[in-house]
C-alpha positions in Angstrom: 185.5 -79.1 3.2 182.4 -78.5 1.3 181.4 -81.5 -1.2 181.1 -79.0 -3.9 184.0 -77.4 -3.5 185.8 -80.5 -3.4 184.2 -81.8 -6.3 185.1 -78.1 -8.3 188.7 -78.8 -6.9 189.0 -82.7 -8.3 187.3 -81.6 -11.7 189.9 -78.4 -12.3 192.2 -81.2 -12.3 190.8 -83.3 -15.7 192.2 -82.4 -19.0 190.0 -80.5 -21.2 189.4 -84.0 -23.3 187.4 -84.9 -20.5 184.3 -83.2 -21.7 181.1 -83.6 -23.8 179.4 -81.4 -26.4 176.4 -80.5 -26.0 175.0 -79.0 -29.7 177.6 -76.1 -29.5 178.9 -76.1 -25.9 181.8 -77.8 -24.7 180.8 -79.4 -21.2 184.0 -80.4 -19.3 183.6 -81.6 -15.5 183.8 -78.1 -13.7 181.5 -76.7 -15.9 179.3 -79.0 -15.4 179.6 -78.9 -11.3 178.7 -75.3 -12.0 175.9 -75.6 -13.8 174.8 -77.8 -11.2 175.1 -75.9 -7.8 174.6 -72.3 -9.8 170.7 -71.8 -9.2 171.3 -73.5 -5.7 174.2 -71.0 -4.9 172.6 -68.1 -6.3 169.4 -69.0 -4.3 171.8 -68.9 -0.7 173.4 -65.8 -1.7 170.1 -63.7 -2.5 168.6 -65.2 0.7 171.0 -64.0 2.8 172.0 -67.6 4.1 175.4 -66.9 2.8 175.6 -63.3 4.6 174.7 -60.8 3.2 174.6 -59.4 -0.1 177.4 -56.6 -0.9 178.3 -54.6 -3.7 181.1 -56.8 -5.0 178.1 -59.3 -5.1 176.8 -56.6 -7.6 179.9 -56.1 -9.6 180.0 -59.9 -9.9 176.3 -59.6 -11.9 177.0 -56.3 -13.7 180.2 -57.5 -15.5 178.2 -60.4 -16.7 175.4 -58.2 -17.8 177.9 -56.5 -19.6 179.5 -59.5 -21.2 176.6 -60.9 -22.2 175.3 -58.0 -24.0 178.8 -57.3 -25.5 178.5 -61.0 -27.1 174.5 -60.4 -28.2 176.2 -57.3 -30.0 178.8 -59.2 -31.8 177.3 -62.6 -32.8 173.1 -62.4 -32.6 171.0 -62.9 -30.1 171.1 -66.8 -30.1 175.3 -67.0 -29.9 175.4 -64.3 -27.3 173.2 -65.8 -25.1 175.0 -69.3 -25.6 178.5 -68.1 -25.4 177.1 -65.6 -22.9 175.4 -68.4 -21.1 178.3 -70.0 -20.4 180.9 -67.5 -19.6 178.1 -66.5 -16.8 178.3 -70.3 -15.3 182.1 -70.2 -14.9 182.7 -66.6 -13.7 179.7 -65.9 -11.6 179.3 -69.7 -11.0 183.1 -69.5 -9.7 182.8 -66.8 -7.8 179.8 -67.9 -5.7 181.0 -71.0 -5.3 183.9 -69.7 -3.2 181.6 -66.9 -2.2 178.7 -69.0 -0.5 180.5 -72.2 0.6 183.8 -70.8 2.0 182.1 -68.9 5.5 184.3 -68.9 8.4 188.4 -69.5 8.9 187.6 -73.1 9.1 186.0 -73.6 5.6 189.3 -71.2 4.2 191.6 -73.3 6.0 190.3 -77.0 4.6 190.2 -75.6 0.7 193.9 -73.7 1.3 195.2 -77.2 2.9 193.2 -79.4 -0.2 194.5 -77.2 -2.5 198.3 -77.1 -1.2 198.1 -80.9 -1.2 196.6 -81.2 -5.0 199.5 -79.0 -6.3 201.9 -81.6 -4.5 200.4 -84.2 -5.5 201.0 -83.4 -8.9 204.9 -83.3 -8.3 204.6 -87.5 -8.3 204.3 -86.9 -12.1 205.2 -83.7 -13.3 209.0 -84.1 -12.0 209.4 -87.3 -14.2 207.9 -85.6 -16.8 210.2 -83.4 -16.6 213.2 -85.8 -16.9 211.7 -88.0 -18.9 209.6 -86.0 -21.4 206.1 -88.0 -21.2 203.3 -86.2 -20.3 202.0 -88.6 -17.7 198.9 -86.7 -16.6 197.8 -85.0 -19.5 198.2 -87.6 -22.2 197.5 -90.8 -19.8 193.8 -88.7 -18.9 193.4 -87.9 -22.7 194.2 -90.9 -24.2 191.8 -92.8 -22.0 189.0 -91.0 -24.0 190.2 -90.2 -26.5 191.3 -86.5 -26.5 194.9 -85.0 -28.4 197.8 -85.5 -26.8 199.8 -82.7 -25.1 201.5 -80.4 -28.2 205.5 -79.8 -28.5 206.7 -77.6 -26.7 210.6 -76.4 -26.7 212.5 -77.7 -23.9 213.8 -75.0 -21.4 217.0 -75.1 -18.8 217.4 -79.1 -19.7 213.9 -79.4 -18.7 210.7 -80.5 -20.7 208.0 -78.4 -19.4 205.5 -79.6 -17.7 201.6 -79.7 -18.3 200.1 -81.7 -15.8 196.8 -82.2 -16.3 196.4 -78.8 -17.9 196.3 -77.4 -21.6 199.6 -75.5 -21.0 202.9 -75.5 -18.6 201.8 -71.9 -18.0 198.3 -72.5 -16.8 199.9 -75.7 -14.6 202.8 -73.0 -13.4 200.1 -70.1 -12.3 198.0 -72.9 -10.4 200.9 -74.3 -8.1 202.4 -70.8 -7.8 198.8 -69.8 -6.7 199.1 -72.3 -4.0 202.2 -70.7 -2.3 201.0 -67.7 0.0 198.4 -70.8 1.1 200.6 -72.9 1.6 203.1 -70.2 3.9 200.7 -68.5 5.9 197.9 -71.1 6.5 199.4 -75.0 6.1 203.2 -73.9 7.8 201.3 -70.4 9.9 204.5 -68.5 9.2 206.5 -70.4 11.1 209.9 -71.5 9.8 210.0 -73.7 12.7 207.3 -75.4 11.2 209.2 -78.0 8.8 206.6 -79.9 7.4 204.6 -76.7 6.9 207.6 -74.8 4.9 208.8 -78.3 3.6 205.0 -78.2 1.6 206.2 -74.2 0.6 208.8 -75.5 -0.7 207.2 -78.2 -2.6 205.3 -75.8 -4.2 208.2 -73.6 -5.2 209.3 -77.3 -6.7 206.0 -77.5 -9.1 206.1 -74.1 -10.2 209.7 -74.4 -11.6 208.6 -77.4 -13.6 206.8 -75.5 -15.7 209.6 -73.2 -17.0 207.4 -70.8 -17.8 208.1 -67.1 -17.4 204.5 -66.3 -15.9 204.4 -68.6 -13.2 207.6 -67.5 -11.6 206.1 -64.0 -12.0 203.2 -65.1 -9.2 206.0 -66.8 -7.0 208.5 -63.9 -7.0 205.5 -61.4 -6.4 204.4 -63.5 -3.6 207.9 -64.1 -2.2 208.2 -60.3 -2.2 204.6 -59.3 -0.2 205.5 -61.7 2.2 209.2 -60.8 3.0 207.7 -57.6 3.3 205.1 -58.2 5.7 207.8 -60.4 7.8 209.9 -57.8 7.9 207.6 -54.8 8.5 204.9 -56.1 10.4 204.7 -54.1 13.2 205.3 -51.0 10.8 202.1 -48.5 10.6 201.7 -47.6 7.3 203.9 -50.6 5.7 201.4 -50.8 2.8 201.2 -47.1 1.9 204.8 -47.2 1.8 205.3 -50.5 -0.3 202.4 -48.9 -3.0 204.2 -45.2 -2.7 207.7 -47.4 -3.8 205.6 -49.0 -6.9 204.4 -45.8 -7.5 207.7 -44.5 -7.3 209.7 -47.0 -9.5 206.7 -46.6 -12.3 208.2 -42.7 -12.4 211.1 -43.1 -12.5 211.7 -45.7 -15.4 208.8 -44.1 -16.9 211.3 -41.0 -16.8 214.5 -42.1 -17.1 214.1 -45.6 -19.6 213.7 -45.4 -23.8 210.9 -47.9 -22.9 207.9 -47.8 -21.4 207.2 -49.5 -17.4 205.0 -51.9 -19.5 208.1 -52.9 -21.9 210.5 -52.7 -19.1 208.9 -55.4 -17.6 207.9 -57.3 -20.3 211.7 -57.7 -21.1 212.5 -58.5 -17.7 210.2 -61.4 -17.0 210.2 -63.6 -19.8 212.3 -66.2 -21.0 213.3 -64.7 -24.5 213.2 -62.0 -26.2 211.5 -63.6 -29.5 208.2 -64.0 -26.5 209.0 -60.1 -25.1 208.5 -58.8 -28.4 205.2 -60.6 -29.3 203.5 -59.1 -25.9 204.5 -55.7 -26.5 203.3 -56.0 -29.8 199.9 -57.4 -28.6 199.9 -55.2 -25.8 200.1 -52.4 -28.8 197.4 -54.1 -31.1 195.3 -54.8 -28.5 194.8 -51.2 -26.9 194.7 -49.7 -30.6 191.6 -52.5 -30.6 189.9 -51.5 -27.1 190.5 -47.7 -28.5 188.1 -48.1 -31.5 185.7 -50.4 -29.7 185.7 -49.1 -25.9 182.2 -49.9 -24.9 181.1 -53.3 -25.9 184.7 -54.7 -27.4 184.4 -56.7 -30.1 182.9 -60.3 -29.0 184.8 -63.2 -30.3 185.4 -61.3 -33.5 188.9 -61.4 -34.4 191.2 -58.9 -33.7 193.2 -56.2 -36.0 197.0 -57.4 -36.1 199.6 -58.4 -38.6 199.0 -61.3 -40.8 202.1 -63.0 -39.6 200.8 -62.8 -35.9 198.9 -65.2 -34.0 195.6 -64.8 -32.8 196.7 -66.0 -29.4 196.6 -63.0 -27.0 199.0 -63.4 -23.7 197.7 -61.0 -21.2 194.3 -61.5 -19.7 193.4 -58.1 -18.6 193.8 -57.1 -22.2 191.7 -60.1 -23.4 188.8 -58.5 -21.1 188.9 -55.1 -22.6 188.9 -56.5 -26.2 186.3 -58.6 -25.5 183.6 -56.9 -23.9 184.9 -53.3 -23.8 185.8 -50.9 -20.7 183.0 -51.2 -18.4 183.3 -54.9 -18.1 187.2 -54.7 -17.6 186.2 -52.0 -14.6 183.5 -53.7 -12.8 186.5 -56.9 -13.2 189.1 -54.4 -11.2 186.7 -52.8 -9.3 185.7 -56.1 -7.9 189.3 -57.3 -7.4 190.8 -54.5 -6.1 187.9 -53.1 -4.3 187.1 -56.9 -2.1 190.9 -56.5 -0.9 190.8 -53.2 -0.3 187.6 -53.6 2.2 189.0 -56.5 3.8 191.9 -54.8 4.7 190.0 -52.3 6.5 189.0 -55.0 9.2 190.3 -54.5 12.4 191.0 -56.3 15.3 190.8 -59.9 13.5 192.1 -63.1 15.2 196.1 -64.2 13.9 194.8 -67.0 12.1 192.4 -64.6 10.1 195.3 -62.2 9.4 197.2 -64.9 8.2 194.3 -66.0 5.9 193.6 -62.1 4.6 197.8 -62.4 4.1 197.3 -65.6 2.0 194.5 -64.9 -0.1 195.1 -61.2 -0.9 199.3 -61.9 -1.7 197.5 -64.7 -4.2 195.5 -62.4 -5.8 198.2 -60.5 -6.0 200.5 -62.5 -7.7 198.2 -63.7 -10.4 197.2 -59.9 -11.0 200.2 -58.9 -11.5 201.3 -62.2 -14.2 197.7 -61.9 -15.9 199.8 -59.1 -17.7 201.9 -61.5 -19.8 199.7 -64.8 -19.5 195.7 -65.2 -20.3 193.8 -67.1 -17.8 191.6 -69.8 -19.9 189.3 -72.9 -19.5 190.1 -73.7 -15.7 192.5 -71.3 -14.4 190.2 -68.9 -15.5 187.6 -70.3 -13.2 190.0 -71.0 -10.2 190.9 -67.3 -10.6 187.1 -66.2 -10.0 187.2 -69.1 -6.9 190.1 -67.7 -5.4 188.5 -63.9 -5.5 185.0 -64.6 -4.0 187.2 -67.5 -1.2 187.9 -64.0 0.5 184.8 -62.8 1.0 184.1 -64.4 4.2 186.5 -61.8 5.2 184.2 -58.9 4.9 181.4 -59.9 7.6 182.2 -63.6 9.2 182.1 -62.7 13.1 185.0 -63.6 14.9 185.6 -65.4 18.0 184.7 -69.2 18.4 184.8 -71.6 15.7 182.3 -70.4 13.1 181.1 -72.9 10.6 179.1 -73.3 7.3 177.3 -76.6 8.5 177.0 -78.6 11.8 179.8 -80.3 12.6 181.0 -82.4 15.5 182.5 -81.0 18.8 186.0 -81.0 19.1 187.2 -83.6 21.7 189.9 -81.2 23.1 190.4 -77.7 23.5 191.2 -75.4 20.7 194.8 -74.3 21.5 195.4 -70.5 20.9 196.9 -69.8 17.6 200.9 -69.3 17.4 201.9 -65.6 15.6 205.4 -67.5 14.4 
């Protein structure tokens, strides 16, 4: 695996207390790998020793363009181009991290078996903090320099939730959830047969349900159901059509035939109680009112229109966007989501292991999509959501055949054994 990538991967996993300011910026460890390997990365990419350069490349650059002049409008020149400066780093410093490091199946395969084996890792502490209530990770990391301890949280099912080493059981929930379709199709190949593969799959499942967070089984249940589809109908032309005509499909008819709206339908459905429901309808209802007055550059970091007795905390990511830094930005975002998978997809002919990687990477991307509804990605899920977007892009123009690497590496001293399909 790539050393920065590995080093991006170790630093995701420090508590936000491990950080230094620097006059107004808050430097924590991935930000400042970023930093590091940005003019470096950007450098590969525009010199085509990273492929070449594509439109989602572009997309990447014109949503920070955006976003930057979005925070100029609201706060000055100087503030926009420091908070500007620094959402830049971690969402187009994300992004080409994956986007210039991860090349072949190879360099996909080592960061989806690293990652797989962080979230695993974690279970050593997260399960007796679970049972025991002590934050191990997250108040052990930020005690040692001095940073606040994890906050209370109400206990849920008998269970403490967990935190890991992150700010939140919900952001440590999305990031081992994240690690499932990874885990199935790429550590166990989609074998069942495979025990130690599925016994990992499983583990995963295991770290996501100690965070008892509604979000995070949201990205497991939506990855569960891709891939049981995909088992099922595999040899199916048209199984995707289908599968988005039957969304499509279900949208209509509750739209029609429910007193609430899809959005409210399934805000009700997937969270724990109805006390949470309510407060994301309501900021889904403040928030659009919001994105309606200021469509085209948002409103910054200004503070949002809402009642006094509601907090300022806004749960859904994609509405965060909007609000932020208006329409165009939230598009280009989509555009470049949606649009990568979509032109992957179109590849034809690919090796299994390669269809099991497109499988695995796009059912992640799904899964956190669809969540990013009723959670908001911050500090470094937001970053690993950017990483996990531009880790496909090898996808769209990696030749296939024999082993294909990002550096030289040794020969291997037997023969490569064709891949299994099951």
């Amino acid at each position: 695996m790539p050393l920065p990538i590995a080093l991006f991967l170790v630093a995701i996993m420090l508590p936000t207390a491990v950080s230094v300011s620097a006059g107004g910026l808050r430097l924590s460890v991935y930000r400042v790998v970023l930093i590091v390997m940005f003019l470096p990365m950007l450098l590969k990419l525009v010199s085509g020793r990273a492929g070449r350069m594509h439109v989602f490349d572009l997309l990447v650059f014109g949503h920070c363009f955006w976003a930057l002049l979005a925070l100029i409008k609201w706060g000055g020149l100087a503030q926009g181009i420091e908070s500007g400066g620094i959402y830049i780093v971690e969402f187009a410093g994300a992004y080409l991290l994956a986007r210039v490091y991860i090349r072949t199946y190879e360099d996909f395969a080592a960061v989806a078996r690293a990652y797989v084996m962080l979230v695993l890792a974690t279970l050593l502490f997260t399960v007796p903090e679970a049972l025991t209530g002590i934050h191990i990770l997250h108040d052990g990391i930020s005690g040692a320099v001095g940073g606040p301890m994890a906050p209370f949280i109400e206990p849920r099912m008998g269970l403490e939730r967990t935190f890991g080493p992150f700010d939140h059981p919900i952001l440590y929930g999305v990031f081992s959830a994240a690690a499932f379709s990874l885990a199935y199709f790429v550590v166990a190949e989609r074998r069942f047969t495979n025990y130690t593969g599925m016994a990992k799959v499983g583990g995963v499942g295991l770290a996501t349900f100690m965070s008892a967070s509604g979000g995070p089984y949201v990205v497991l249940m939506m990855q569960g159901f891709v891939a049981a589809w995909e088992r099922v109908l595999g040899k199916v032309q048209g199984r995707w059509a289908a599968l988005f005509t039957l969304f499509g499909l279900t949208y209509l008819a509750i739209d029609l035939f429910s007193s609430k709206t899809p959005f409210h339908v399934f805000v009700n459905n997937f969270t724990f109680s109805k006390q949470s429901s309510y407060n994301r309808i309501l900021i889904f209802e403040y928030g659009t009112a919001e994105v309606a007055r200021h469509p085209l550059f948002g409103i910054g970091l200004g503070d949002w229109e809402r009642p006094v007795w509601m907090s300022d905390s806004m749960d859904n990511f994609w509405l965060v966007v909007a609000v932020r830094y208006g329409l165009p930005a939230f598009f280009m975002l989509l555009g470049l989501l949606l649009g990568l998978i979509w032109a992957v997809a179109q590849r034809k002919g690919l090796p299994p292991e390669w269809r099991r990687a497109r499988h695995a990477w796009a059912f992640t991307l799904f899964g956190i999509t669809v969540a990013a509804a009723t959670v908001h990605l911050w500090n470094a899920l937001f970053v690993l959501f950017l990483f996990l977007i531009g880790s496909g892009a090898w996808l769209l123009d990696a030749p296939p055949g024999a082993a294909q690497t990002s550096a030289p590496r040794p020969a291997p001293r037997r023969p490569l054994r064709p891949a299994r399909l099951f």
